[in-house]
C-alpha positions as CSV (number, residue, x, y, z in Angstrom):
1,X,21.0,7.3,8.4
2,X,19.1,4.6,6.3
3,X,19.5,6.9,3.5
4,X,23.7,7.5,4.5
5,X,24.0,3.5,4.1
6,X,21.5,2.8,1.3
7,X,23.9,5.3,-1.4
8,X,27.3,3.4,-0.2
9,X,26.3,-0.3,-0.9
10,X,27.1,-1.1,-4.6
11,X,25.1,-3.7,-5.3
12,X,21.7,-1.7,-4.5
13,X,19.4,-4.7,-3.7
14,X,18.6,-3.4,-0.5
15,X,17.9,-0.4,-1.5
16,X,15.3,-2.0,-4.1
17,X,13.9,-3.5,-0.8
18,X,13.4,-0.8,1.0
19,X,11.4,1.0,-2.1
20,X,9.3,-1.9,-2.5
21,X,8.5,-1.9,1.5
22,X,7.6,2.3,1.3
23,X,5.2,1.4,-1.4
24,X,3.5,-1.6,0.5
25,X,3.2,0.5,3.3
26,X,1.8,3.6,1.3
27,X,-0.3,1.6,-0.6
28,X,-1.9,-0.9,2.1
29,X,-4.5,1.6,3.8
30,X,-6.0,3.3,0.3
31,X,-6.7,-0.8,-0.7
32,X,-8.1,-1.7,3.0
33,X,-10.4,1.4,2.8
34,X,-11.0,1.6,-0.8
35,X,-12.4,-2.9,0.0
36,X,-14.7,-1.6,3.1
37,X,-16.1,1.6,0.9
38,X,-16.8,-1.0,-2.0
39,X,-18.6,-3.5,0.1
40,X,-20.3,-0.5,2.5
41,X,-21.5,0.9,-1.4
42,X,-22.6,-2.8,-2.5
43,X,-24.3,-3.6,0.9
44,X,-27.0,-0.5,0.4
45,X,-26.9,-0.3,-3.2
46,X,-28.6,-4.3,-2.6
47,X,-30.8,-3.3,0.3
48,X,-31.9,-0.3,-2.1
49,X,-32.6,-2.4,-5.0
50,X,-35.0,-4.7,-3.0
């Protein structure tokens, strides 16, 4: 249905939107997990070091 009433609108701003919110969405998780593996790595990599 989204898709039914994204292809009739002319001006295709919405559908714009919508793109820009699936890749938020698909991109959100890989950057929170990919910040707690770097500082996870940094936390024993110091306690390592010393």
């Amino acid at each position: 249905m989204c898709r039914a009433v994204l292809e009739s609108e002319d001006g295709q701003a919405t559908a714009a939107g919508v793109n820009d919110g699936i890749i938020y969405l698909m991109a959100l998780p890989y950057i929170l997990v990919g910040g707690i593996a770097f500082f996870i790595y940094k936390k024993f990599s110091k306690a390592n070091a010393e």
